[in-house]
C-alpha positions as protocol buffer text, in pm:
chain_id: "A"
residue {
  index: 1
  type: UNK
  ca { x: -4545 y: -925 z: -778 }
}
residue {
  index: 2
  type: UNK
  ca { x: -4626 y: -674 z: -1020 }
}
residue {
  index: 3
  type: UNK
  ca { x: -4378 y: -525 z: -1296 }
}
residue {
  index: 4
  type: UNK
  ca { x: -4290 y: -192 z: -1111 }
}
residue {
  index: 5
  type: UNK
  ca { x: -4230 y: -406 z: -754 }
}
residue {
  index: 6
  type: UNK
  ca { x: -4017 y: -630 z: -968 }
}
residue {
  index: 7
  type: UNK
  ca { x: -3795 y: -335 z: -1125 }
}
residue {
  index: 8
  type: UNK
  ca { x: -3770 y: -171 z: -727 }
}
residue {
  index: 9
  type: UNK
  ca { x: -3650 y: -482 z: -641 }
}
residue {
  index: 10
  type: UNK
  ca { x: -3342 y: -495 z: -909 }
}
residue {
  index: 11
  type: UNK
  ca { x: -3247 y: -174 z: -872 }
}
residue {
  index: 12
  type: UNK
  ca { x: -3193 y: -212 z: -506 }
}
residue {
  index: 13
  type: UNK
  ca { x: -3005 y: -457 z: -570 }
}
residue {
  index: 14
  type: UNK
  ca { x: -2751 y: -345 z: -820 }
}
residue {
  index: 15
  type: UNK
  ca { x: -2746 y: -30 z: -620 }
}
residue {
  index: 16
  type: UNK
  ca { x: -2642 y: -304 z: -356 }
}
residue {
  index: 17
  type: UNK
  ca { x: -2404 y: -491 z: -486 }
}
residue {
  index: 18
  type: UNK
  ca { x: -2245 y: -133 z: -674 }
}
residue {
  index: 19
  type: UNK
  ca { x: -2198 y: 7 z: -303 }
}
residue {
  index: 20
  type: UNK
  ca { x: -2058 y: -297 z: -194 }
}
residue {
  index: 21
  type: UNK
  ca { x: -1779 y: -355 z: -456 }
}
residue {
  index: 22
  type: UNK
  ca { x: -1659 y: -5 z: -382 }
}
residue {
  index: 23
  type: UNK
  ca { x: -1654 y: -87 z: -53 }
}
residue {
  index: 24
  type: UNK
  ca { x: -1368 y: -347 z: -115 }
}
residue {
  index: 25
  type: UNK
  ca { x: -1214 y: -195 z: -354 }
}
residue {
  index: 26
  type: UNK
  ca { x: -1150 y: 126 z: -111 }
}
residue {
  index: 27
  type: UNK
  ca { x: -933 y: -80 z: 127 }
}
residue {
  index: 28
  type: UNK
  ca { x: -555 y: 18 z: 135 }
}
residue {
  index: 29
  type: UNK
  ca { x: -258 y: -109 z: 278 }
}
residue {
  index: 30
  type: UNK
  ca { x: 80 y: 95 z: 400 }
}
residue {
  index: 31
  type: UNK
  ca { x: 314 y: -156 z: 321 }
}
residue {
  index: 32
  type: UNK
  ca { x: 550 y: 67 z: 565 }
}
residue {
  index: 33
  type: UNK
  ca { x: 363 y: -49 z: 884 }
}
residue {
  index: 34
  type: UNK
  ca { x: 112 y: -343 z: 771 }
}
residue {
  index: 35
  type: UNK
  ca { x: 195 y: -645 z: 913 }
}
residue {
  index: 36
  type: UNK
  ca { x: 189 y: -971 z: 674 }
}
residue {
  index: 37
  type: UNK
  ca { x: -161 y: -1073 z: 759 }
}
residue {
  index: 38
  type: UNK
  ca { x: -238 y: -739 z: 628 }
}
residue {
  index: 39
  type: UNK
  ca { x: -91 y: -700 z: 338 }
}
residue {
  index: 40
  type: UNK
  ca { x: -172 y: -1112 z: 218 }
}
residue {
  index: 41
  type: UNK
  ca { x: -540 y: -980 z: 320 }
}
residue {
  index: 42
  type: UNK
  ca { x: -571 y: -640 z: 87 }
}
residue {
  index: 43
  type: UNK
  ca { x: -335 y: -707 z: -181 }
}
residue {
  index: 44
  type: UNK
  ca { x: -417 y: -884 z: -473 }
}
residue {
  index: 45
  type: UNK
  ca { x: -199 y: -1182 z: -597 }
}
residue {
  index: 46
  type: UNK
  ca { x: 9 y: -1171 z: -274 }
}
residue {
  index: 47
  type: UNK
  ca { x: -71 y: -1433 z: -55 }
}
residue {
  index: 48
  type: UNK
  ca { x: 108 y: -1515 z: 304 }
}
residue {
  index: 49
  type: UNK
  ca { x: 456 y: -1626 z: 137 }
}
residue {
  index: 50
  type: UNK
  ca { x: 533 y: -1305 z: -66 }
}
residue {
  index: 51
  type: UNK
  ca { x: 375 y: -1066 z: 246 }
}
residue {
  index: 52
  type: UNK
  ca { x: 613 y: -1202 z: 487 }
}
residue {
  index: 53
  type: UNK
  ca { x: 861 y: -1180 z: 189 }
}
residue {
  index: 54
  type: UNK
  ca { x: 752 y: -767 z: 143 }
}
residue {
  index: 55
  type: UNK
  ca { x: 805 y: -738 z: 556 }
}
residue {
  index: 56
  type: UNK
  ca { x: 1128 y: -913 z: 576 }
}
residue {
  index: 57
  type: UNK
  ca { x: 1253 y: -718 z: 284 }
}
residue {
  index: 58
  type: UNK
  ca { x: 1116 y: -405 z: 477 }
}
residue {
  index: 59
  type: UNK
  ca { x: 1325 y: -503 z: 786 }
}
residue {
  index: 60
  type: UNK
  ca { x: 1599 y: -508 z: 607 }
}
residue {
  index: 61
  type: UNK
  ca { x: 1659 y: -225 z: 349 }
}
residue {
  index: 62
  type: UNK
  ca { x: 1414 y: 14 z: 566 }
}
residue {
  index: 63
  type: UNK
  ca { x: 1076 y: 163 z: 431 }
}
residue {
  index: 64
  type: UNK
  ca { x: 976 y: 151 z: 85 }
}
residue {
  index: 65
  type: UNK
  ca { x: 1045 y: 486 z: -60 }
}
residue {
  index: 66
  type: UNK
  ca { x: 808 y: 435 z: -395 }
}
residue {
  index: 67
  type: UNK
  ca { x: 542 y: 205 z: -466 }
}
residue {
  index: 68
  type: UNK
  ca { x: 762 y: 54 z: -766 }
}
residue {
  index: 69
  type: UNK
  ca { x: 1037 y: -15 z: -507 }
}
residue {
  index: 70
  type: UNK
  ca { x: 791 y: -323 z: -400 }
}
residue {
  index: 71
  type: UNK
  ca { x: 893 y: -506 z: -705 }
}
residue {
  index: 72
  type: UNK
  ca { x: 1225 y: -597 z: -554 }
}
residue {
  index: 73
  type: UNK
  ca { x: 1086 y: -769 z: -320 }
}
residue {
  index: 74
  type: UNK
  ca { x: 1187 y: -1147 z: -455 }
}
residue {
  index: 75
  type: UNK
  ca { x: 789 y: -1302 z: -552 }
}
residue {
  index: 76
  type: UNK
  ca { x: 648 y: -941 z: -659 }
}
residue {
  index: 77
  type: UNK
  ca { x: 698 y: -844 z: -1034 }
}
residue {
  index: 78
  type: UNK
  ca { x: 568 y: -495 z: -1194 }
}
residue {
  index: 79
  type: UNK
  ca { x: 234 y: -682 z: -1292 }
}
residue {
  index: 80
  type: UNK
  ca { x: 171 y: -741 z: -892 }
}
residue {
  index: 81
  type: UNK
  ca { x: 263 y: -385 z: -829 }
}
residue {
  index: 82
  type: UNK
  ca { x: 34 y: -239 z: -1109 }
}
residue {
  index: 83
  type: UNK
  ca { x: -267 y: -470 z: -993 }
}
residue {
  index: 84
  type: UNK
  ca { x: -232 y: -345 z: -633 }
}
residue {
  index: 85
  type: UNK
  ca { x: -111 y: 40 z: -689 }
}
residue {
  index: 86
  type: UNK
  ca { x: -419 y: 172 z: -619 }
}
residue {
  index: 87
  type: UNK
  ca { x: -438 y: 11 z: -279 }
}
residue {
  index: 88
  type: UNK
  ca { x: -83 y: 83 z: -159 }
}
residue {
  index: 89
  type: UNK
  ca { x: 13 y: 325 z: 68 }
}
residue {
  index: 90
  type: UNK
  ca { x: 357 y: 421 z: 140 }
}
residue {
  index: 91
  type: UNK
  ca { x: 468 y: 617 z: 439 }
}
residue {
  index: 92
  type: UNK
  ca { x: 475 y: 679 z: 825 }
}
residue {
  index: 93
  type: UNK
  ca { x: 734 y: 384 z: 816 }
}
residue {
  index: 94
  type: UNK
  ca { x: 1023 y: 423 z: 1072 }
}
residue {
  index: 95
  type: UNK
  ca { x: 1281 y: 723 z: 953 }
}
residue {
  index: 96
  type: UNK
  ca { x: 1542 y: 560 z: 696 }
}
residue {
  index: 97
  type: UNK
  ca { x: 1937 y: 570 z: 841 }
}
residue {
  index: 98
  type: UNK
  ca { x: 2121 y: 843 z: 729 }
}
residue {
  index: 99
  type: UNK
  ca { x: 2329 y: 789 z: 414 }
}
residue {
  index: 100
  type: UNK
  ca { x: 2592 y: 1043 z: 481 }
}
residue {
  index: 101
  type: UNK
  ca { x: 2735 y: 1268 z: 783 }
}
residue {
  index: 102
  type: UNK
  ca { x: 2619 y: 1615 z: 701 }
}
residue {
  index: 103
  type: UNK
  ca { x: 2948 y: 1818 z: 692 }
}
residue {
  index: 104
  type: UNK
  ca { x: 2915 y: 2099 z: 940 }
}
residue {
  index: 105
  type: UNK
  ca { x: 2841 y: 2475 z: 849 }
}
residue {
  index: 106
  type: UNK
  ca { x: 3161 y: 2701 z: 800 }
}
residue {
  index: 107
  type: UNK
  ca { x: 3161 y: 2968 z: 1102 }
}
residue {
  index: 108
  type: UNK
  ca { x: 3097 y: 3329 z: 1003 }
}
residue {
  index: 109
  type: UNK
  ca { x: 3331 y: 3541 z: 1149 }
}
residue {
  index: 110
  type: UNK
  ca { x: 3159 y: 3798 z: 1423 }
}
residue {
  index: 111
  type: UNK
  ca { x: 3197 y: 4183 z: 1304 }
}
residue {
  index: 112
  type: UNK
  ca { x: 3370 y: 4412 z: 1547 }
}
């Protein structure tokens, strides 16, 4: 193999393994509709324990309004969050239950 083969030959192959890293590193996860398998699978430092932990918690208190709010999740600090921040999605979770009755508009009397 001669010298300018051999040179291709490595820069196919960091070309190769450059694509590929990006390709991992572009997966995300909503953590508003993943299920746990999901979110053990993408997220870093979260393994099956703390995703059913981030899905229970979701059941519970609703959808996850922030990406910080994932750190009250009992298991997830603000290291875990700031690892995984660039994979987390937030949104299209189910619509949050109203806090408060609207109070209805006052009626404009008619002209006549």
């Amino acid at each position: 193999m001669n010298l300018f083969n051999l040179k291709s030959l490595i820069a196919a192959s960091t070309l190769s393994l450059a694509l590929l890293g990006t390709a991992f590193a572009a997966e995300k996860v909503n953590i508003n509709t993943a299920d746990a398998a999901t979110i053990d699978r993408v997220l870093v430092n979260v393994g099956p324990t703390k995703a059913e932990a981030i899905v229970a918690y979701r059941k519970t208190h609703g959808p996850f309004r922030s990406v910080e709010q994932l750190a009250q999740v009992d298991g997830i600090g603000l290291k875990t969050v700031e690892k995984n921040r660039e994979m987390i999605l937030i949104g299209g979770g189910a619509a949050a239950a109203p806090t408060a009755a609207k109070a209805p508009a006052a009626a404009v009397p008619k002209k006549r």
